[in-house]
N, C-alpha and C positions, 0 to 999 in steps of 0.2 A: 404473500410470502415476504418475511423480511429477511435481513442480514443481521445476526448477532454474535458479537466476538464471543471465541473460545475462549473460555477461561482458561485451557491450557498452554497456547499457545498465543492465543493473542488474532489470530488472523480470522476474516469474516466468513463466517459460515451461514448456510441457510437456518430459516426458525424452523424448516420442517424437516430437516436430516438427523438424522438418529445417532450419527457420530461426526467429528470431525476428520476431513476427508486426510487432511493434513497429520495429524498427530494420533486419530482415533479416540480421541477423548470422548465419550456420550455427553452430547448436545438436547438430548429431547428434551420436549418438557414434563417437568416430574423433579423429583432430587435427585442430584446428582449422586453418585458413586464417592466421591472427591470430594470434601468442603470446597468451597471453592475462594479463587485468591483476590487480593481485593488488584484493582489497577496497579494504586500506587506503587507499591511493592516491586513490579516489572517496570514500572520508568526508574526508580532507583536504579535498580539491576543493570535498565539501558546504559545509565549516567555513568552508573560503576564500572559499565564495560567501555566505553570512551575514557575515562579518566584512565584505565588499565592501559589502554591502547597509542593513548599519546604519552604516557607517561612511562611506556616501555622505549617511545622512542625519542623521547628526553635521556632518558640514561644513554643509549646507545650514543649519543650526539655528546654525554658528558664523559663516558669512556671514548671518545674520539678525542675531547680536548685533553683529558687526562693524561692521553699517551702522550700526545705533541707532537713530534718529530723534529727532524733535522732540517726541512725544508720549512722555510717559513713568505709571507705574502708580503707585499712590498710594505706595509703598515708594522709589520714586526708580528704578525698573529700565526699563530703555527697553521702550515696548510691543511692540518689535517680537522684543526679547530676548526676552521674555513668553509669543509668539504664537509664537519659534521653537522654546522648550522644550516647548512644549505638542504643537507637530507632529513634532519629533524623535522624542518620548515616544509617542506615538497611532500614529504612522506605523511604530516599529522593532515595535510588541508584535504584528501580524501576519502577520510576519516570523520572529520568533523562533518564533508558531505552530506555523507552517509547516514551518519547519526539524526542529520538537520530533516532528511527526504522522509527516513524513518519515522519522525516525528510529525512530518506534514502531512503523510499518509492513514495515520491511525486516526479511524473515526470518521473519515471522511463519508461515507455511508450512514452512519447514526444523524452524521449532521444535517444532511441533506432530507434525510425522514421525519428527523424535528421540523428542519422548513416547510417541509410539504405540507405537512400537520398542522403548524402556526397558519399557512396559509389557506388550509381547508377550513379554519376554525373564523377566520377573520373574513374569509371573500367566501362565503357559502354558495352565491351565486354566481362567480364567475369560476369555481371550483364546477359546477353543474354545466354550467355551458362549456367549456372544456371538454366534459367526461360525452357530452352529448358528441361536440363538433370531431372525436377521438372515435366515436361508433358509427357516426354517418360517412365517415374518411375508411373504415375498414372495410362499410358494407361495399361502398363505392368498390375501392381495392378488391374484395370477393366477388362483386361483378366483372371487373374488367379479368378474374384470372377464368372465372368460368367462361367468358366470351374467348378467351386467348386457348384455353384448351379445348373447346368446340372448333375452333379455326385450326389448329392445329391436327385435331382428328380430321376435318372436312379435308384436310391437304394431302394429310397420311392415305385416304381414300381412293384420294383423286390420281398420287401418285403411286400407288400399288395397287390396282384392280385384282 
């Protein structure tokens, strides 16, 4: 079972779910309902919506200079110019955040399945001895739970006659 983005929304779904759990968009495979949209297209979109979003609060911080007021800062700069740089500045950096985390997180699942892949394809046998040392560590793990719930029932016994 892999993880493969919705094409409608963007976020990682299973390759064997029928729809997204998120948006409901049909995921199977087969064709889609939908053409479907290419990446680019929604990082644009992203980009477009950060540039909307600091750029709303550039104007508000240029309607703060604009008005000015009567009180002004020791440098001669009106305090309200002051007060707007300051919220312009405070207000766009968790924004940019956001946008930055946005962009670190998509894909991260494809990328990791390429490496795995790159690496199953280069180390053929230490990809095998792995998969081995990964089935001998379960069997172990399934013996110690069946000994754990044998001892478990011998106590349940001993203590409820």
């Amino acid at each position: 079972m892999a993880l493969i983005e919705c094409p409608e929304c963007g976020r990682e779904v299973s390759s064997s779910a029928l729809a997204c759990p998120a948006c409901a968009y049909p995921v199977a495979t087969g064709t889609p309902s939908e053409p479907v949209r290419a990446v680019a297209p929604r990082k644009m979109r992203d980009r477009a919506m950060l540039a909307v979003q600091i750029g709303a609060r550039l104007f508000v911080g240029a309607m703060l200079i604009g008005v000015g007021g009567a009180m002004e800062t020791s440098s001669g700069v009106p305090l309200a110019a002051t007060i707007g740089g300051i919220l312009v500045a405070v207000s766009s950096i968790p924004v940019w955040f956001r946008a930055r985390l946005g962009q670190l997180g998509k894909g991260s699942a494809a990328r990791l399945e390429e490496r795995v892949a790159s690496m199953e394809q280069r180390h053929p046998e230490q990809m095998a001895e792995l998969a081995r040392t990964q089935a001998d560590q379960i069997a172990l793990l399934e013996e110690r739970v069946d000994f754990a719930e044998r001892l478990l029932t011998k106590q349940r016994g001993q203590i409820n006659p």
